[in-house]
N, CA, C and O atoms as a GROMACS GRO file, in nm:
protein
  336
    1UNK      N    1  -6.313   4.190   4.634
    1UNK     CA    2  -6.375   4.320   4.658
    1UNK      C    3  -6.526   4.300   4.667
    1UNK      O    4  -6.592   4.229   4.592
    2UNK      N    5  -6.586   4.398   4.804
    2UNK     CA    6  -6.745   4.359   4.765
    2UNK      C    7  -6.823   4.459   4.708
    2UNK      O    8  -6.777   4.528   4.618
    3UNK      N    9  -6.932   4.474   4.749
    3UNK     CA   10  -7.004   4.582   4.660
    3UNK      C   11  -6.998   4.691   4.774
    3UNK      O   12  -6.976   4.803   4.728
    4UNK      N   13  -7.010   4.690   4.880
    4UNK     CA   14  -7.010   4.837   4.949
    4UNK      C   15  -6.909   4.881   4.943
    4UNK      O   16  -6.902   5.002   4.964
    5UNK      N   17  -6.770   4.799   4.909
    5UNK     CA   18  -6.645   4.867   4.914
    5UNK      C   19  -6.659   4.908   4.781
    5UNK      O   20  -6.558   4.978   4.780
    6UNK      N   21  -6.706   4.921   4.667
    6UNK     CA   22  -6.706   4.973   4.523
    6UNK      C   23  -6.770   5.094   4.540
    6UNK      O   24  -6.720   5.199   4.499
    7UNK      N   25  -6.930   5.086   4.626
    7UNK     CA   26  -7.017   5.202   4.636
    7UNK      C   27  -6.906   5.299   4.707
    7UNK      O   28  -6.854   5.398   4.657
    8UNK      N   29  -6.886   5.251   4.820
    8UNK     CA   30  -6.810   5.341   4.853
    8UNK      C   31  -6.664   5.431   4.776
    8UNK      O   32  -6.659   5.544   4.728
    9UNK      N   33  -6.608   5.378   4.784
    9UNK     CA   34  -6.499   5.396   4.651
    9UNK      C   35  -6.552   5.556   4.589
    9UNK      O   36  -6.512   5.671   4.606
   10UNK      N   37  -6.680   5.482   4.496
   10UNK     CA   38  -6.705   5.514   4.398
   10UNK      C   39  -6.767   5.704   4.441
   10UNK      O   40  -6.735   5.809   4.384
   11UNK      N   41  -6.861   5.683   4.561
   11UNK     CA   42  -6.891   5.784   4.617
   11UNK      C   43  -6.762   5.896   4.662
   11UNK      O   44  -6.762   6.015   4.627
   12UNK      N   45  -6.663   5.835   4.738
   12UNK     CA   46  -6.541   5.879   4.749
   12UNK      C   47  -6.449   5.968   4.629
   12UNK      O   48  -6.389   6.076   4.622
   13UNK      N   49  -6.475   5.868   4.554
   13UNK     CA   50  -6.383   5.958   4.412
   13UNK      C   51  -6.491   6.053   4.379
   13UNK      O   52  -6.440   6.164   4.373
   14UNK      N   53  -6.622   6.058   4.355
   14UNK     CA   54  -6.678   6.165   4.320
   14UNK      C   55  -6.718   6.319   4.408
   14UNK      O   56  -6.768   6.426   4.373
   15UNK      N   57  -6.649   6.244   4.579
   15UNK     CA   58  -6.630   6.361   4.649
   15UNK      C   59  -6.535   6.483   4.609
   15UNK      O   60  -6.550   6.604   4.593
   16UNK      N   61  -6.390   6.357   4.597
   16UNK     CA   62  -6.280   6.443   4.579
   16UNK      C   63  -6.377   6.549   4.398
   16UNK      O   64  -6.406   6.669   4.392
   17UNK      N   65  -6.399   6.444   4.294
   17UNK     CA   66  -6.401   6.558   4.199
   17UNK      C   67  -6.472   6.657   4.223
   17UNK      O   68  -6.432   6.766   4.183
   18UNK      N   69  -6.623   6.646   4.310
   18UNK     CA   70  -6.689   6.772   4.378
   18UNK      C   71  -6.561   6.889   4.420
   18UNK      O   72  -6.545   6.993   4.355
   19UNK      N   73  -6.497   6.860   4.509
   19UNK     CA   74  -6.386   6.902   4.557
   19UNK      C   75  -6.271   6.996   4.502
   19UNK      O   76  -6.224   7.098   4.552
   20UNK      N   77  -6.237   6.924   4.375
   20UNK     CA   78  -6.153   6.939   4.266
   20UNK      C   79  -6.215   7.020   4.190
   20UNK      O   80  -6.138   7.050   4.098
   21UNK      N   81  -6.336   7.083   4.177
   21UNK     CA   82  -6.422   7.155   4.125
   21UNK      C   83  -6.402   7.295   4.196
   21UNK      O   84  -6.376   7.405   4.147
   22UNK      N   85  -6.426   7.246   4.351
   22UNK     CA   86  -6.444   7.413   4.399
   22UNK      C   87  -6.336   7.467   4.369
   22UNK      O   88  -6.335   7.572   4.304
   23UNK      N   89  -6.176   7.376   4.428
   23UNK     CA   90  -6.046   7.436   4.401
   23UNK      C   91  -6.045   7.489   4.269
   23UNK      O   92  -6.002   7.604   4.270
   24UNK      N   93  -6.074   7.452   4.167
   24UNK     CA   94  -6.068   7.496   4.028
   24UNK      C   95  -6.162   7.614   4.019
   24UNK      O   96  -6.118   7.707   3.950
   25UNK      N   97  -6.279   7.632   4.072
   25UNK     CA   98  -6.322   7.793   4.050
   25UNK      C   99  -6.311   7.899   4.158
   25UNK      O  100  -6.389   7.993   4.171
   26UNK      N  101  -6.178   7.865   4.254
   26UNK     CA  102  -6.092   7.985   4.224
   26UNK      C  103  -5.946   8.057   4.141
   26UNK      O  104  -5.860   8.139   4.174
   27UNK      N  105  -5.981   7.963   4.000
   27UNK     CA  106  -5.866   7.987   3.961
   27UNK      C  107  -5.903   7.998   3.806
   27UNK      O  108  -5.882   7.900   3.735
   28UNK      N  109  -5.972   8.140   3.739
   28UNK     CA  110  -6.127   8.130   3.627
   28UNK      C  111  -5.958   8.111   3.561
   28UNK      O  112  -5.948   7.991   3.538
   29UNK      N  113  -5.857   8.165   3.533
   29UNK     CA  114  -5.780   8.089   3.412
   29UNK      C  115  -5.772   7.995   3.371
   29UNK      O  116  -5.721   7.976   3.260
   30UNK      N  117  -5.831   7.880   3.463
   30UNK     CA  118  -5.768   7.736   3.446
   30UNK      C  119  -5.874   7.673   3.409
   30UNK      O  120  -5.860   7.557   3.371
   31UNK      N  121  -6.038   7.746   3.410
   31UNK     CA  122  -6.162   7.694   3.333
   31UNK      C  123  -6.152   7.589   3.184
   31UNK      O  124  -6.199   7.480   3.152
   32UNK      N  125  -6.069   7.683   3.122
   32UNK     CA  126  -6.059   7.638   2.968
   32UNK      C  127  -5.973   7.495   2.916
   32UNK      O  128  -5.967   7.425   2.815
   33UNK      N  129  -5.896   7.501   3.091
   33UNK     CA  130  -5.824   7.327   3.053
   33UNK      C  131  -5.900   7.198   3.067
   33UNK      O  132  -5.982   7.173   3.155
   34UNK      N  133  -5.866   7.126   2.977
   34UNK     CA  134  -5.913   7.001   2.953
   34UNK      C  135  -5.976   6.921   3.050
   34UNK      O  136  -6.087   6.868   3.046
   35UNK      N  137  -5.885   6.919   3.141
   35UNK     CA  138  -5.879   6.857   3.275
   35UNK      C  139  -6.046   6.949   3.341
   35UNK      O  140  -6.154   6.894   3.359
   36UNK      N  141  -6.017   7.079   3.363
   36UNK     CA  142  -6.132   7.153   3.432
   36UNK      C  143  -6.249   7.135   3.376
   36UNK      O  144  -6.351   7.132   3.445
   37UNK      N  145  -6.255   7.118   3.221
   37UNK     CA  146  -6.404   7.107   3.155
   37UNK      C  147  -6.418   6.961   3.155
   37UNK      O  148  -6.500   6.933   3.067
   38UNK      N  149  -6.358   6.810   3.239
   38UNK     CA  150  -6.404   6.725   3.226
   38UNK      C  151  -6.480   6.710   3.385
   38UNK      O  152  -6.588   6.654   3.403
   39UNK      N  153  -6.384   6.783   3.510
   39UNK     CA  154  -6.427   6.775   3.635
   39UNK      C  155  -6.564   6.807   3.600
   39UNK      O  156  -6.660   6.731   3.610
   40UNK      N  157  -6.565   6.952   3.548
   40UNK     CA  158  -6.702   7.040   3.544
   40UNK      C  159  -6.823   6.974   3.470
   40UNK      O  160  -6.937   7.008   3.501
   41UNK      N  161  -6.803   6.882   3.376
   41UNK     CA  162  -6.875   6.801   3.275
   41UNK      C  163  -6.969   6.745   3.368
   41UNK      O  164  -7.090   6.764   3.381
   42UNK      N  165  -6.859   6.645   3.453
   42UNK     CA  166  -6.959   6.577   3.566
   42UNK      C  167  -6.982   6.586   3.729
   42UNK      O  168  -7.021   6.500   3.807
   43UNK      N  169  -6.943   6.727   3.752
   43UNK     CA  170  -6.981   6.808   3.838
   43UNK      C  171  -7.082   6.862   3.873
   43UNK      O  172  -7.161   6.848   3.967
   44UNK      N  173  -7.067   6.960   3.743
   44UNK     CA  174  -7.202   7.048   3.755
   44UNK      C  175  -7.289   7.029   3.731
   44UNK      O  176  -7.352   7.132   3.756
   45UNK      N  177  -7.371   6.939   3.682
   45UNK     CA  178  -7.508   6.866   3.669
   45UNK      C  179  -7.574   6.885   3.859
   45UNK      O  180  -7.670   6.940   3.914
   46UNK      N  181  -7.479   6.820   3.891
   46UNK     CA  182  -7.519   6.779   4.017
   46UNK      C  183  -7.550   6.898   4.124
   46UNK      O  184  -7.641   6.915   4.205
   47UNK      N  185  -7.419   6.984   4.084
   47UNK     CA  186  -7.428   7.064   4.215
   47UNK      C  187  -7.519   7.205   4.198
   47UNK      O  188  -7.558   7.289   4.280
   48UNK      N  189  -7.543   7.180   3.984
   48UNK     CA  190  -7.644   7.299   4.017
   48UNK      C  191  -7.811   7.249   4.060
   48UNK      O  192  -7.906   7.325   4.040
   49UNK      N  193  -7.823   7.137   4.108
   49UNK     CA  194  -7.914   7.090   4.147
   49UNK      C  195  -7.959   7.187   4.276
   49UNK      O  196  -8.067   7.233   4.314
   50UNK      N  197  -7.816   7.195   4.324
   50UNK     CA  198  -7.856   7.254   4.479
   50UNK      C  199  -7.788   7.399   4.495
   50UNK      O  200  -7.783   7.455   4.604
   51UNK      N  201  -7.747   7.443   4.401
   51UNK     CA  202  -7.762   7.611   4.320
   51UNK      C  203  -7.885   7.678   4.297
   51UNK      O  204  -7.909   7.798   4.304
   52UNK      N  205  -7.976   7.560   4.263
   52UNK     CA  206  -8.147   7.663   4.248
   52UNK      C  207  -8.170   7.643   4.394
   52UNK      O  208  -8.236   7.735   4.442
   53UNK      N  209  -8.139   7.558   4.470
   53UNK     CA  210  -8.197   7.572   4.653
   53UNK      C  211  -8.111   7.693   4.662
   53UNK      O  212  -8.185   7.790   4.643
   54UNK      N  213  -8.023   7.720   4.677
   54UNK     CA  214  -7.893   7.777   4.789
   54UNK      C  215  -7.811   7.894   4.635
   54UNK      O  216  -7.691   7.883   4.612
   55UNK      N  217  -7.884   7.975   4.566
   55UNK     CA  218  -7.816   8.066   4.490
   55UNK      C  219  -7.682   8.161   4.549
   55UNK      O  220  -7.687   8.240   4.644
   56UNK      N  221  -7.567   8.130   4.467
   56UNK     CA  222  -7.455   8.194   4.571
   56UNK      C  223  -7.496   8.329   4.652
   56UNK      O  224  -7.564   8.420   4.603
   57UNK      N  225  -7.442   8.326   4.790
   57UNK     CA  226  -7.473   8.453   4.869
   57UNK      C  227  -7.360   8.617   4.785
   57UNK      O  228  -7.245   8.619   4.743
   58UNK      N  229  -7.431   8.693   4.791
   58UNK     CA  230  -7.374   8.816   4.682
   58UNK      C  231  -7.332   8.788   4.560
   58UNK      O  232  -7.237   8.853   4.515
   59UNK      N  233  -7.386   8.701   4.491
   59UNK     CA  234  -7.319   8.672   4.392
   59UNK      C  235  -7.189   8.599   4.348
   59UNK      O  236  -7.150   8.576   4.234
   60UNK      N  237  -7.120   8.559   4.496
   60UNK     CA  238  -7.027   8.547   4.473
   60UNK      C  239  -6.974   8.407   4.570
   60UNK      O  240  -6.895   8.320   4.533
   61UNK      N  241  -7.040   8.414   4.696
   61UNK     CA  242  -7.044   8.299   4.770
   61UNK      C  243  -7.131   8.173   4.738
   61UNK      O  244  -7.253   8.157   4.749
   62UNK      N  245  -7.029   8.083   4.691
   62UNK     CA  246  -7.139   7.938   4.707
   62UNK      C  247  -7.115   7.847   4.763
   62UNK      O  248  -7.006   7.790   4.769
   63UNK      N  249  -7.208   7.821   4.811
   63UNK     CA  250  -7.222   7.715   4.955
   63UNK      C  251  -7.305   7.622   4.902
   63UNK      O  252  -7.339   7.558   5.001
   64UNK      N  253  -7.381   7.555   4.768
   64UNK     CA  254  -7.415   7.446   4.738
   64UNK      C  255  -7.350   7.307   4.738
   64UNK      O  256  -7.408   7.200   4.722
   65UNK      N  257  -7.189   7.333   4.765
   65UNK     CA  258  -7.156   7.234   4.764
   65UNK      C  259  -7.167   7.205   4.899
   65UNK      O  260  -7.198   7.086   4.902
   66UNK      N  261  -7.159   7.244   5.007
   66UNK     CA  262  -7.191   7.190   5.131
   66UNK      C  263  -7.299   7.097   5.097
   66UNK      O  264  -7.299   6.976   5.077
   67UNK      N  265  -7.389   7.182   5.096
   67UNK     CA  266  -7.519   7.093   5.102
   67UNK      C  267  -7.523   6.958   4.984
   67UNK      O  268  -7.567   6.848   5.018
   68UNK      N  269  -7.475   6.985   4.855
   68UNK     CA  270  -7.377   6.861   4.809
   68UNK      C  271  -7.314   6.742   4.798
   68UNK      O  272  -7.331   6.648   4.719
   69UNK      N  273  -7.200   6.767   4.935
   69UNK     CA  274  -7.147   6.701   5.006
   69UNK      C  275  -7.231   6.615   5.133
   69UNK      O  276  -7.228   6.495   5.161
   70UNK      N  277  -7.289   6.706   5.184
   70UNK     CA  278  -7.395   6.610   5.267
   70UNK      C  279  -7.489   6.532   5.205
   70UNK      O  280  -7.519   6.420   5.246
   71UNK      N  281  -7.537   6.586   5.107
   71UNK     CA  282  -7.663   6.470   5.018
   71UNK      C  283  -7.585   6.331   4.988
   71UNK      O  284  -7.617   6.220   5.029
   72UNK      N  285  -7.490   6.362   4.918
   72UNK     CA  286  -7.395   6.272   4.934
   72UNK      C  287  -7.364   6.155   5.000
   72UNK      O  288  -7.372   6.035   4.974
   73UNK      N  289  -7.318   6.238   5.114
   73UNK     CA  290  -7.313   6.087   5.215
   73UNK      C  291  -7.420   6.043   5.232
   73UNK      O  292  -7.445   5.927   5.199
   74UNK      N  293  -7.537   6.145   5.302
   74UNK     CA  294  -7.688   6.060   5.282
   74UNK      C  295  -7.685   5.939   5.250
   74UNK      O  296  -7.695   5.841   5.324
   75UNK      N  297  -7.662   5.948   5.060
   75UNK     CA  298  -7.705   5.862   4.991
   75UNK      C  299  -7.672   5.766   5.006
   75UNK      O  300  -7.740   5.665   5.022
   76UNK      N  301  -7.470   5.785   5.002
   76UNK     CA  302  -7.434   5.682   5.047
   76UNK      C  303  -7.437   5.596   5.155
   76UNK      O  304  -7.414   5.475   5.156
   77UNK      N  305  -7.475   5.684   5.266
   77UNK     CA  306  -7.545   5.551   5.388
   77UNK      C  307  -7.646   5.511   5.366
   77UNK      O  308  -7.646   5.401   5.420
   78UNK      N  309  -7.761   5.531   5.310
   78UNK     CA  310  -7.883   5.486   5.254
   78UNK      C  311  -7.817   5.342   5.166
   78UNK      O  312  -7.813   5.234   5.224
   79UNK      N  313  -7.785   5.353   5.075
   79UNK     CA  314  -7.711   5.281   4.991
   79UNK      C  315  -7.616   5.154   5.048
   79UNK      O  316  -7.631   5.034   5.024
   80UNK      N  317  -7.543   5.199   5.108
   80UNK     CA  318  -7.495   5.117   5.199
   80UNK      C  319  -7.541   4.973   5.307
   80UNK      O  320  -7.517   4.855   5.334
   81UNK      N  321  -7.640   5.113   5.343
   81UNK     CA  322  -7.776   5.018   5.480
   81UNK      C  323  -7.850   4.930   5.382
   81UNK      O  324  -7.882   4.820   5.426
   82UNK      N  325  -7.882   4.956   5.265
   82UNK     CA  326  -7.946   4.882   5.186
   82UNK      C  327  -7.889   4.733   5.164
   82UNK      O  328  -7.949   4.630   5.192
   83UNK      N  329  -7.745   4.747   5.101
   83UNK     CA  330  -7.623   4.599   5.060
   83UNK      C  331  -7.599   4.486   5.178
   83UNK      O  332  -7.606   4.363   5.184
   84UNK      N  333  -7.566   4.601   5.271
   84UNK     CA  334  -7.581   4.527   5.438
   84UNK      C  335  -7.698   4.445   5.486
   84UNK      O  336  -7.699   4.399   5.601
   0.00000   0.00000   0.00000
């Protein structure tokens, strides 16, 4: 295994938990499970980064993870272009 295949990987699994996050807050019952407060543990650090850019629209729409998800890859091609 080399190292861009790890970065990558690694970027990958933390998409899906981004991911695994939104699915989980539409469903506020399921906040209090174990599972949801570990996604959210190391989730939300990140994505309220781009919650103070992009505050949900009505209160109720949030679209930080888009922008999220794109920083994201960013990085990871930055990161990438770097190992290469």
């Amino acid at each position: 295994m080399n190292l861009a295949y790890i970065i990558h990987t690694l970027f990958v699994a933390y998409s899906l938990l981004i991911f695994f996050r939104i699915i989980l807050s539409w469903f506020p019952q399921w906040q209090s499970h174990h599972l949801a407060r570990f996604v959210a543990f190391y989730v939300d650090p990140y994505l309220n980064l781009f919650r103070r850019l992009l505050p949900p629209l009505g209160g109720v729409l949030d679209i930080s993870p888009i922008l999220a998800f794109f920083v994201l890859r960013v990085l990871e091609s930055i990161l990438l272009g770097l190992i290469r």
